[in-house]
KOLKOL-107453 format. One record per residue (C-alpha): x, y, z; residue in one letter. Coordinates in steps of 0.02 Angstrom, whole numbers, padded with zeros to 5 digits, always signed. Example, Ala and Ser with C-alpha at 12.3 -4.5 7.8 and 13.67 -1.06 7.14 Angstrom:
BEGIN
+00615-00225+00390A +00684-00053+00357S 
//
This chain:
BEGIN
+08007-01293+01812X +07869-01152+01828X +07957-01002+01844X +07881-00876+01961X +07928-00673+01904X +07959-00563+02051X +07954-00373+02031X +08124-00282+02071X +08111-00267+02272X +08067-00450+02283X +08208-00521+02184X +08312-00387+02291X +08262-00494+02454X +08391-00639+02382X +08528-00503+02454X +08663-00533+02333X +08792-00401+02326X +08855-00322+02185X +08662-00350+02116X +08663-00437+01972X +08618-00370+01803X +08454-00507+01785X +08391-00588+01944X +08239-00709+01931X +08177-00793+02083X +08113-00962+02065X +07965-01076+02168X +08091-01195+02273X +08215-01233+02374X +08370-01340+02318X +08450-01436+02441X +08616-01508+02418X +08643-01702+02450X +08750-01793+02588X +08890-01829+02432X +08912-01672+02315X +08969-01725+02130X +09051-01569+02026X +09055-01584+01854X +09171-01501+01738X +09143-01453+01575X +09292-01368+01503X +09337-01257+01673X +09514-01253+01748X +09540-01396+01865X +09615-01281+01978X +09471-01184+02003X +09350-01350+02002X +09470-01417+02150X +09489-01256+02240X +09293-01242+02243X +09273-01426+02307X +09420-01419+02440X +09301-01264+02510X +09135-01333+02479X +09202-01510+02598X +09281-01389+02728X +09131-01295+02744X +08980-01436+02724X +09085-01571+02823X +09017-01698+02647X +09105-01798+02539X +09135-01696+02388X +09209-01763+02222X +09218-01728+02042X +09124-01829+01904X +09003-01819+01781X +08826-01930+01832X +08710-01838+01972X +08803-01692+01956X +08741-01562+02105X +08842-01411+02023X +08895-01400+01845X +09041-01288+01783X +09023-01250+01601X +09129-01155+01483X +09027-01089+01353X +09048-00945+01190X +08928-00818+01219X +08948-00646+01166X +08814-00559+01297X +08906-00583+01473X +09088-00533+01398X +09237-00608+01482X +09190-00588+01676X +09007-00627+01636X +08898-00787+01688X +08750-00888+01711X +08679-00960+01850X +08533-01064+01871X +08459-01167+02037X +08318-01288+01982X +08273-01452+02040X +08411-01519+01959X +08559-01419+02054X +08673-01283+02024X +08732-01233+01860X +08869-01092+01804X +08893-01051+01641X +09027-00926+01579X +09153-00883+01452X +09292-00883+01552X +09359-00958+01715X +09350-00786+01794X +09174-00786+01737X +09149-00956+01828X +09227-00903+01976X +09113-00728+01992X +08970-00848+01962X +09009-00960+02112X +09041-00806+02220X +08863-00774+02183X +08794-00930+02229X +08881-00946+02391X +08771-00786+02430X +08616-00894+02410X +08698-01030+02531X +08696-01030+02720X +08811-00912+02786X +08914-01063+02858X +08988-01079+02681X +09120-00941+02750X +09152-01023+02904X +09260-01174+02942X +09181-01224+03099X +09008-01300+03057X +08888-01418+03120X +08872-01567+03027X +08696-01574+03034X +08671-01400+02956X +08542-01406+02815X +08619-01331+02637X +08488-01257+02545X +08462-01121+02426X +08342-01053+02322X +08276-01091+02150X +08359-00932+02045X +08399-00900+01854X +08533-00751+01846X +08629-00667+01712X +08783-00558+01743X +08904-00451+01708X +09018-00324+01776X +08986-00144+01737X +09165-00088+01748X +09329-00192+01710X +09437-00125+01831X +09354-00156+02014X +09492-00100+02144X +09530-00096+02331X +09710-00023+02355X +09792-00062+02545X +09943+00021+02601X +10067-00064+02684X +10221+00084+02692X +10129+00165+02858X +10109-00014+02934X +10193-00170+02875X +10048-00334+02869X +10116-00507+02834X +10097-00631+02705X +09954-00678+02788X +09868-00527+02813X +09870-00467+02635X +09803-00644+02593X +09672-00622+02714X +09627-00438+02625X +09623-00527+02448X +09500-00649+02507X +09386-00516+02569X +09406-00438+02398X +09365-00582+02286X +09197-00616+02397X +09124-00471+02313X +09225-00471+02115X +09342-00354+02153X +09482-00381+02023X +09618-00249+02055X +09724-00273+02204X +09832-00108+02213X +09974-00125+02331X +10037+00046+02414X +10228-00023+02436X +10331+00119+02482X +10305+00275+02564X +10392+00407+02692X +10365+00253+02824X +10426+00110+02748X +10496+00035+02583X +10401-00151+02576X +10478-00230+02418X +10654-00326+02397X +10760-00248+02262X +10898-00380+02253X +11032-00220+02169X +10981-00101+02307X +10987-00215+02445X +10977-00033+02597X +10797-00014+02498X +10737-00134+02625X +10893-00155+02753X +10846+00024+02807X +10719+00089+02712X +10599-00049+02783X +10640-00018+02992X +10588+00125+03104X +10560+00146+03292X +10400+00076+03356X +10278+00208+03397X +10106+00164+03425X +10011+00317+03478X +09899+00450+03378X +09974+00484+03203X +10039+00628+03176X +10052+00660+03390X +10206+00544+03405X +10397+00582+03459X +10531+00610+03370X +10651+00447+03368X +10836+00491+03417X +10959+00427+03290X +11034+00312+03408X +10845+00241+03440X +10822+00047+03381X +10740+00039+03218X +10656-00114+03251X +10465-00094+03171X +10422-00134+02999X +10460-00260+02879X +10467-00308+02693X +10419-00428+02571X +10552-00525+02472X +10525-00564+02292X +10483-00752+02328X +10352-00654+02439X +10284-00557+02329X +10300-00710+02164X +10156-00793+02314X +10044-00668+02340X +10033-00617+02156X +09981-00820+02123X +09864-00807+02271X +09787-00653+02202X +09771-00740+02023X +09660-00895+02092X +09551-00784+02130X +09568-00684+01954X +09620-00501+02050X +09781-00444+01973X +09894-00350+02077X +09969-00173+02024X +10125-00132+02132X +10141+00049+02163X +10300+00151+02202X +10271+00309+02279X +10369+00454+02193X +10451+00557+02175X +10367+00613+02350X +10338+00502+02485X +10521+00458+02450X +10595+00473+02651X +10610+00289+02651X +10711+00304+02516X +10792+00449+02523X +10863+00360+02716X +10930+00217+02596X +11012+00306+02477X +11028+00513+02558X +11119+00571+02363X +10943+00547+02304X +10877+00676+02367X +10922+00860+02359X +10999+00875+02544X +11109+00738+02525X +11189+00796+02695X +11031+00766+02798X +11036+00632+02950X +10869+00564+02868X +10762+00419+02966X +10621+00326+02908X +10470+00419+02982X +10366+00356+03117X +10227+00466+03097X +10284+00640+03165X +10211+00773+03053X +10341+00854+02933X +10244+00932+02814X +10149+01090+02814X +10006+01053+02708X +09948+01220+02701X +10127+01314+02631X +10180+01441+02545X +10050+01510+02414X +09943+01382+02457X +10042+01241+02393X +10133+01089+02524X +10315+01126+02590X +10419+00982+02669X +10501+01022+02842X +10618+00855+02789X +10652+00834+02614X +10559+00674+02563X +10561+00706+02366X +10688+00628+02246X +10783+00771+02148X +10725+00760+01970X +10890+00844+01906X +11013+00691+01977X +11050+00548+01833X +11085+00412+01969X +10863+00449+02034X +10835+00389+01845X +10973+00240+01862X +10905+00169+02017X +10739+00171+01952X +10799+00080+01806X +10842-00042+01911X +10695-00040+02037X +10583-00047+01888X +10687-00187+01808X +10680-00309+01942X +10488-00268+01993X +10421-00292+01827X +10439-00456+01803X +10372-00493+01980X +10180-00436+01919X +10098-00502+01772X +09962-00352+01760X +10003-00226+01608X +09985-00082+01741X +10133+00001+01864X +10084+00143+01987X +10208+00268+02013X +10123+00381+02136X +10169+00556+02097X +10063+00641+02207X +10059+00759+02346X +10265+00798+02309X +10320+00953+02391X +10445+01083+02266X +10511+01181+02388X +10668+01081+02425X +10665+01089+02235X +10649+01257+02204X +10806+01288+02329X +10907+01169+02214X +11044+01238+02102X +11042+01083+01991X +10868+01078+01984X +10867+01278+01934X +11019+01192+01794X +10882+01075+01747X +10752+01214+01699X +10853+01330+01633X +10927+01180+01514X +10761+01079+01481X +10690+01255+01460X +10566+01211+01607X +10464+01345+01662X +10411+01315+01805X +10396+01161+01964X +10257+01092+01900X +10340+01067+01716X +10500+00989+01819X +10396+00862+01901X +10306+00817+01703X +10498+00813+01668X +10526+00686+01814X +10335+00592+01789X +10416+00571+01572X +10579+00510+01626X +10487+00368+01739X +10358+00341+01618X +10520+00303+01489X +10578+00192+01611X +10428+00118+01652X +10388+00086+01459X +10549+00000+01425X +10514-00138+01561X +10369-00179+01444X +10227-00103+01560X +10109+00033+01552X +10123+00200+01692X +09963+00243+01803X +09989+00384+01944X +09876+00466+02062X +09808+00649+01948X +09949+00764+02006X +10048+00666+01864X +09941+00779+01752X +10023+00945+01811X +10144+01027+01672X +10077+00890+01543X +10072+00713+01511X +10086+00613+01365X +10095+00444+01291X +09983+00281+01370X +09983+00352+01547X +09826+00323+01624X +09756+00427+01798X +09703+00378+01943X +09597+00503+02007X +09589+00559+02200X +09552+00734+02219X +09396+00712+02183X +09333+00677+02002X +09430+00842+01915X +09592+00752+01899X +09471+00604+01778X +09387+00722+01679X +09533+00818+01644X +09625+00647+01591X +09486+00579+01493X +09491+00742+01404X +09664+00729+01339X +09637+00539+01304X +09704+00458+01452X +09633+00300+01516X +09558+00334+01710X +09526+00249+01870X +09398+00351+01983X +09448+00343+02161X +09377+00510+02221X +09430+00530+02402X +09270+00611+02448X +09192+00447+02397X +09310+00313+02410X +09427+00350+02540X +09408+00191+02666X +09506+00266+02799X +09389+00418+02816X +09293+00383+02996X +09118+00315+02948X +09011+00373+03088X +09004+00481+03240X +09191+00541+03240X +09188+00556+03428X +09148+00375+03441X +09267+00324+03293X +09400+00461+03312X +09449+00599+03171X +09537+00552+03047X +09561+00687+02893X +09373+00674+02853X +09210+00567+02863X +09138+00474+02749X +08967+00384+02779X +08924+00235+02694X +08773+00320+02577X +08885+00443+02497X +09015+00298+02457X +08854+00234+02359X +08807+00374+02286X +08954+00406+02202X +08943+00382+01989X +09118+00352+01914X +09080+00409+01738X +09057+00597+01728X +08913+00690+01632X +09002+00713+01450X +09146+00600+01455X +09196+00461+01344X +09142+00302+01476X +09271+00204+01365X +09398+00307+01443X +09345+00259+01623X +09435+00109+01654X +09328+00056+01833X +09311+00125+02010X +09433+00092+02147X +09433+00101+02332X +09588+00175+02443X +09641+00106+02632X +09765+00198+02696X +09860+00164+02852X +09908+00284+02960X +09773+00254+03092X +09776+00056+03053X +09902-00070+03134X +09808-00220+03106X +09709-00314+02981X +09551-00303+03117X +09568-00130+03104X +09579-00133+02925X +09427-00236+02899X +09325-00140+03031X +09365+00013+02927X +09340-00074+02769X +09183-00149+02786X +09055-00131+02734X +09073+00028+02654X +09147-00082+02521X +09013-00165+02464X +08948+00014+02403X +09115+00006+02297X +09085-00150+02254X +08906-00131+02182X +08952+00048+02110X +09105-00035+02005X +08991-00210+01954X +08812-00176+01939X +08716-00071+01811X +08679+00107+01871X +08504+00085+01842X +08515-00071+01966X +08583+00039+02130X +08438+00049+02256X +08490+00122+02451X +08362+00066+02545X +08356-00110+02449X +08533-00114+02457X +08525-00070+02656X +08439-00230+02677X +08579-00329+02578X +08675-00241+02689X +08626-00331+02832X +08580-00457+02766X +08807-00492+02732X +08819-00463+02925X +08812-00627+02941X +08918-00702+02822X +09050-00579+02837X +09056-00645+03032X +09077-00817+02965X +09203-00776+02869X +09302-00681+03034X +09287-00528+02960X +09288-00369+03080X +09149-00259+03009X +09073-00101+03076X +08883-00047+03104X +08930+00111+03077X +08780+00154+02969X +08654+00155+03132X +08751+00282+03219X +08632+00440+03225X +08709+00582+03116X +08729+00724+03260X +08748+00905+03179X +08716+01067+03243X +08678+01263+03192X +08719+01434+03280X +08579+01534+03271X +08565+01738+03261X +08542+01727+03458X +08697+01628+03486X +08601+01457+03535X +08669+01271+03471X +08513+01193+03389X +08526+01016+03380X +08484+00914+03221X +08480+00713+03214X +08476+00589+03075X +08471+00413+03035X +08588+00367+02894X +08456+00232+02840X +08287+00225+02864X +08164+00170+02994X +08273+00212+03154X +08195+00298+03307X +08332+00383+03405X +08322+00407+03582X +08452+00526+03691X +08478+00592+03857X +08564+00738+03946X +08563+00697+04116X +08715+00592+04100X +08599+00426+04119X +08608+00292+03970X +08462+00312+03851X +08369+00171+03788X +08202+00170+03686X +08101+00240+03844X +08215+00400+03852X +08164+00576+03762X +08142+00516+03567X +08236+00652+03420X +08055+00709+03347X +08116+00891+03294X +08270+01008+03340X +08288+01068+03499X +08413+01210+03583X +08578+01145+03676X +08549+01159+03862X +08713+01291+03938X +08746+01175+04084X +08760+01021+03964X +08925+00894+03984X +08880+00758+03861X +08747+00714+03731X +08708+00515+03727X +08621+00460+03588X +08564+00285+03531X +08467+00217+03399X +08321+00091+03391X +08225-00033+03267X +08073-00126+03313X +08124-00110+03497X +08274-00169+03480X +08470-00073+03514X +08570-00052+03347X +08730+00014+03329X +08837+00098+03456X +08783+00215+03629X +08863+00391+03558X +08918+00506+03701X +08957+00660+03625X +09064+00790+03719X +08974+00971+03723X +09155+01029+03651X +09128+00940+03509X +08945+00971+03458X +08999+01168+03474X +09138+01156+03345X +09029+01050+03226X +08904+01189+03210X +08860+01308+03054X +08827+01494+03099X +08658+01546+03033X +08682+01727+02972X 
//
């Protein structure tokens, strides 16, 4: 076969997301037959059969295994270039073939080629008749990073079996590898521990509430504790094998010793007010975030208290029985965000200091964060917390996962310690992702471009040391797996192209296009996705003469955005954003809409007057 070379934008157009290191577009179209032979040479059967059950739900053919007239060829092959996630694929005249070292390799290769296929090949409702064609391509691949991460919490909101399946399957369509499960928090403990069995009798149940976070009631004591749930061990034995056919290992995090109310309701002698009537929270705000000196106080006591030998007993045994539960080398033990000054109150934890010779709250929590790290050692697995686990020292294997922005890394990498970047700023999924008035305020926003932007290895740091790049959905706000998706997508595909593809390979506006161009199949494959990234960015300045100046715009290119303030709907004959213009006095609401090529994209924005005010910058 001639083989036709494309410059970069061109072989862009075949809108495969990560990008692949090497992507040559070929003259032709291959077109698979009404029977579909695989061939396998030297793959897992499992994966060979998993990939023809989908392939027959999703082309309505006859699809069997074999080795004459093969239409896709699996190969296992030794070849040092594409490492262990790496592969080959090729479309020619002759079919489909992916070459790799390793079945994971395989599997990212086929992941790929679906991208090439009609977007049906997500769907399971398809018309028989549908043509399945894709074009002639020679790739080579490999992942930049070998830790590609999505974390979901399921302590604020309990999802099913079903759900987290559903959220792994949305992961492996783009090679995310890392599954990090949030499984305990103030709201909820999720996980069977057979030797603690209130963990998850009461640790796991609180009132239903389902209002604004943070603006809920107060539950009586008396109140039913009837929301929530919990996975048992057979649970989690499934997921952990689902997550593994499609190569993602799963790291189980308990969150400690903060975010402990769930457990501290369990067990109350955990804690250092052993006296409280603790509940499991439902979302009322006990924290003041702000404190004393600047550092978090706890209304409630929801830490563990570090000076108590039966904390370090029971997480013996919760460590014990959830090790052997999750394959993966890692355990996360949280550690962040932990309020002291329940601790600071506590004569035995004052005992503790003045025996350990502590000096101060931050070298009692390194006490704590060694003592787990023990714990977690002798269960043969390795400790990862979030990058407060640095505070007052760390030692040994520990690696960081770091949140507050990229500070928490570089400060790990320094001492030696492995590091996952998950920078809130950048990564933080549950950050709104467009016009907050539209999506409602979270903590922050966090637009789509700058989750792109982001580069996990910092200017002057070992990149051995950075492990990957991870993305973070939190809860709160999110009571189903639509809303998790919605929230979810597609802002991680930027995670998912900044954690696979070569930095020199990350293109926005190209990578706009592949954007869209995943609409599609992501609504084949039911997933809730939001078009977020055509909502008009709305800011505005105070001026010296007290006047609200009016900025707009587009996130991506090539939108024309049209608003009104007469209360009337805009469309693309209304007054078009050219420059900045003064807020009227008398004005209610702002409505703003974008536009491509004449058509509507994205949401109508109706912006309260309130809230353009208190989004202003004062010019001086």
């Amino acid at each position: 076969m001639a083989v036709a070379y494309y410059h970069a934008a061109e072989a862009q157009k075949l809108n495969i997301i990560p990008e692949p290191v090497e992507a040559t577009k070929g003259n032709g179209i291959y077109q698979l037959g009404k029977k579909i032979t695989i061939a396998n040479n030297g793959a897992s059967d499992e994966l060979v059969n998993n990939i023809a059950n989908e392939l027959q739900i999703a082309t309505l053919k006859e699809v069997r295994t074999g080795k004459n007239n093969a239409a896709i060829v699996f190969s296992i092959i030794q070849e040092e270039t594409i490492g262990k996630e790496g592969y080959y694929v090729e479309v020619n005249q002759k079919g489909i073939q992916i070459k790799a070292n390793t079945n994971a390799g395989l599997f990212y290769g086929w992941q790929t080629v679906k991208q090439l296929m009609p977007a049906a090949i997500y769907s399971n409702k398809n018309n028989p008749d549908l043509v399945w064609s894709l074009p002639y391509v020679k790739i080579m691949d490999k992942p930049r990073f070998g830790w590609r991460g999505l974390m979901l919490d399921v302590s604020r909101h309990f999802f099913s079996k079903a759900d987290v399946k559903v959220f792994i399957d949305d992961m492996a369509r783009y090679k995310y590898n890392r599954f990090h499960w949030h499984l305990t928090d103030d709201q909820g403990w999720r996980i069977e521990i057979k030797s603690l069995p209130k963990l998850t009798e009461v640790g796991a149940w609180r009132p239903l509430r389902k209002g604004k976070w943070m603006n809920t009631t107060t539950p009586a004591v008396t109140e039913p504790k009837t929301y929530g749930g919990f996975y048992t061990q057979e649970d989690i034995k499934e997921i952990v094998a689902y997550a593994k056919s499609k190569y993602i290992e799963v790291i189980p995090e308990v969150d400690i010793p903060g975010h402990s109310m769930a457990m501290n309701t369990a067990y109350p002698q955990l804690s250092t007010t052993p006296n409280y009537p603790y509940q499991v929270n439902v979302g009322e705000e006990f924290m003041d975030w702000e404190g004393i000196n600047g550092h978090a106080t706890a209304k409630i006591d929801n830490s563990l208290d570090p000076s108590n030998e039966l904390v370090y007993q029971y997480l013996d045994q919760i460590f014990g029985e959830i090790a052997p539960l999750f394959p993966y080398e890692y355990i996360h033990m949280g550690g962040d965000e932990n309020a002291k000054n329940n601790w600071e109150k506590s004569a035995n934890v004052q005992a503790l200091m003045k025996k350990e010779g502590l000096k101060n709250q931050n070298e009692v929590q390194s006490y704590f964060v060694r003592r787990v790290q023990k714990i977690i050692n002798s269960k043969g697995k390795k400790m990862i917390g979030w990058d407060e686990i640095l505070e007052g020292g760390l030692s040994g294997d520990a690696a960081v996962m770091s949140w507050r922005g990229i500070e928490g890394g570089i400060n790990a990498a320094k001492q030696g310690h492995k590091v996952v970047m998950s920078p809130n700023g950048y990564n933080y999924l549950d950050f709104y992702q467009g016009e907050l008035t539209a999506e409602g305020k979270v903590y922050a926003g966090l637009r789509m471009k700058k989750t792109y932007s982001f580069e996990p290895i910092p200017e002057g740091i070992d990149s051995n040391l950075i492990l990957g790049n991870q993305g973070n959905q939190w809860t709160e706000q999110l009571q189903t797996m639509r809303n998790v998706q919605y929230m979810t997508w597609p802002r991680a595909l930027a995670i998912a192209e900044t954690s696979w593809s070569p930095k020199s390979k990350k293109n926005w506006p190209i990578f706009v296009e592949k954007v869209e161009g995943q609409f599609e199949k992501l609504a084949a494959a039911n997933v809730k996705y939001a078009l977020s990234m055509y909502d008009p960015i709305v800011t505005t300045q105070l001026n010296t003469k007290g006047e609200f100046i009016v900025y707009m715009e587009g996130e991506i290119d090539g939108l024309k955005i049209y608003f009104s303030m007469d209360d009337s709907m805009p469309d693309n004959f209304s007054d078009e954003y050219t420059k900045p213009f003064v807020l009227p006095e008398d004005l209610a609401v702002l409505r703003v809409i974008s536009y491509r090529n004449g058509k509507p994209l994205g949401k109508m924005l109706s912006i309260p007057v309130e809230s353009l005010k208190q989004r202003a910058i004062k010019v001086l």
